[in-house]
C-alpha positions in Angstrom: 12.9 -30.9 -64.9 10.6 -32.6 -67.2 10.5 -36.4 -68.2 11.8 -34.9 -71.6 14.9 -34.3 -70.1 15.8 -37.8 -68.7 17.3 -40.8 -69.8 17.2 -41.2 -73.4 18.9 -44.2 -74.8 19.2 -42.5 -78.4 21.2 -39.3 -76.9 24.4 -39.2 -76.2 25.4 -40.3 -72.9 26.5 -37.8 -70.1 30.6 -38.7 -70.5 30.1 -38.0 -74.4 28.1 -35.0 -73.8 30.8 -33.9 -71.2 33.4 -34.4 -73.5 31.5 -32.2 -76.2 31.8 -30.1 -73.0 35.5 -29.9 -72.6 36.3 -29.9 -75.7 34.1 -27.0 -76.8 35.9 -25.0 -74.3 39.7 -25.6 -75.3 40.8 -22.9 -76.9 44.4 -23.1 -76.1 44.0 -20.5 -72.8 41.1 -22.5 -70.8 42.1 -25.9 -70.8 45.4 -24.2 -69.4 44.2 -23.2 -66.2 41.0 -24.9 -65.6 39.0 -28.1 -66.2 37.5 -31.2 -64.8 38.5 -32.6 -62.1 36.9 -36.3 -60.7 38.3 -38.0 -58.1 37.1 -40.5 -55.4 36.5 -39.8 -51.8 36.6 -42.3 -48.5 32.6 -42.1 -48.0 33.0 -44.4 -50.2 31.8 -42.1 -53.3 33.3 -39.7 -55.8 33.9 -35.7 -56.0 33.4 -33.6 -59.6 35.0 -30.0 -59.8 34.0 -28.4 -63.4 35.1 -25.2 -63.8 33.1 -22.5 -64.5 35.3 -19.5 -65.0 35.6 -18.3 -68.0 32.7 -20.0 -69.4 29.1 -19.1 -70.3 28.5 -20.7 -66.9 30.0 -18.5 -64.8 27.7 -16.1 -64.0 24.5 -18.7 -63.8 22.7 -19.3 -60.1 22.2 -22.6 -59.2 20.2 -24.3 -56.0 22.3 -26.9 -54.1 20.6 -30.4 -54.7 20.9 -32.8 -51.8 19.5 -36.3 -52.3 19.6 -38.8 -50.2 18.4 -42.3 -50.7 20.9 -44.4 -48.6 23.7 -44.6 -46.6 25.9 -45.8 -50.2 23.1 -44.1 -52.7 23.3 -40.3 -52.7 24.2 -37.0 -54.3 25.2 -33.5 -53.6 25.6 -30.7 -56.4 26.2 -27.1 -56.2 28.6 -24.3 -56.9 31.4 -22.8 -55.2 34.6 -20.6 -55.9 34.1 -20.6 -59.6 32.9 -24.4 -60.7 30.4 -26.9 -60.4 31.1 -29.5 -57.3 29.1 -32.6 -56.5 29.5 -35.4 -54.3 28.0 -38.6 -54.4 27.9 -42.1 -53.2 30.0 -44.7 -55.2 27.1 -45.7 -57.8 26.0 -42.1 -58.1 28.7 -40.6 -60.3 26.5 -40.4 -63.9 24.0 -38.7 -61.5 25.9 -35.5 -60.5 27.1 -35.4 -64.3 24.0 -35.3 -65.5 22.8 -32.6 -62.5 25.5 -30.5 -64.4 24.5 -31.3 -67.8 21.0 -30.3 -67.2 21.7 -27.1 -65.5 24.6 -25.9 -68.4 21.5 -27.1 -70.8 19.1 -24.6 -68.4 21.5 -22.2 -68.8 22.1 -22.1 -72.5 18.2 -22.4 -72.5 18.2 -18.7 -70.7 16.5 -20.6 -67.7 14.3 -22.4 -70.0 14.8 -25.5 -70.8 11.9 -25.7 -73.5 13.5 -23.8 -75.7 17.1 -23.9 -76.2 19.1 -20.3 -77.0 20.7 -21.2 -80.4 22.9 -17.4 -79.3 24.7 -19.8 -76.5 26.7 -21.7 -79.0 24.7 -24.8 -77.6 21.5 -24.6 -78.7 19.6 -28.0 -80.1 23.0 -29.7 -79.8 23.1 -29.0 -75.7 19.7 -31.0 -75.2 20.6 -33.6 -78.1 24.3 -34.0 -77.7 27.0 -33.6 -80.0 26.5 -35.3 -83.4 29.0 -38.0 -82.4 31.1 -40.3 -85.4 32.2 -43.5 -84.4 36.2 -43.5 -84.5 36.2 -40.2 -85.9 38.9 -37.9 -85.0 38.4 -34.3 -84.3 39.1 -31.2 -86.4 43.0 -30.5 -85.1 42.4 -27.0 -86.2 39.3 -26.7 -83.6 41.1 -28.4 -81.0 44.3 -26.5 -81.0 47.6 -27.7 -79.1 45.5 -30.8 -77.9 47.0 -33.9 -78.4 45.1 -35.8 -81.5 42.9 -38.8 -80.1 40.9 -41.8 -81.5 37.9 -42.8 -80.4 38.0 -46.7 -80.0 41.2 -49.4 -79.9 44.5 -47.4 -81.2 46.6 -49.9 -83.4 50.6 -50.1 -82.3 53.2 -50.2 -84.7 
């Protein structure tokens, strides 16, 4: 990967990218039977399942990445049975999402990250990240059945 591709503090970060993610998916069939899952192991550390079925993704290769800095600093991706996995020590979870958000970005690239496939649905807006709008709501007609959301402090009645 090239420095191009690392932290950039004027790009979304990886959980809003992820949600672009998620959300560009729903179609009222996927989110039914697959998703994210991220849950917390007792290495201490945490454990990421994104599925890939059904998605541009699921056909794409990808090399297992082991790193291993420290007993509490490490990170294991790869794929198996139809999504993404990782594993990774308890400060390490941004690092296994954005493992996952470079390869789906190498994969809508065609392998190439240089120059993003605009045919992917992803194109500019993979590397960039979602044009976000602060406390905007989504389009309820591109989200479906899902439940409408706020970004920021909902107000009660």
């Amino acid at each position: 990967m090239t420095d191009a591709y690392g932290y950039d503090p004027d790009r979304p970060d990886v959980w809003t990218w992820l949600q672009a993610w998620y959300v560009a998916r729903c179609n009222n069939e996927w989110e039914h039977g697959y998703g994210i899952a991220i849950t917390t192991i007792d290495n201490p550390g945490w454990s990421v399942a994104i599925d890939l079925n059904d998605t541009d993704l699921d056909r794409g290769s990808y090399t297992r990445r082991e790193t291993h800095r420290s007993e509490d600093d490490w990170c294991v991706t790869w794929i198996e049975e139809g999504a993404f996995r990782g594993a990774c020590g308890p400060t390490n979870l941004a690092e296994a999402l954005h493992e996952f958000r470079l390869w789906a970005i190498k994969q809508a690239a065609g392998g190439d990250l240089a120059q993003p496939d605009e045919s992917y649905g992803l194109g500019r807006e993979a590397v960039d990240g979602p044009t976000v709008t602060p406390n905007a709501r989504p389009d309820p007609t591109r989200l479906g059945r899902l439940r409408r959301w706020q970004v920021g402090r909902s107000r009660r009645s």
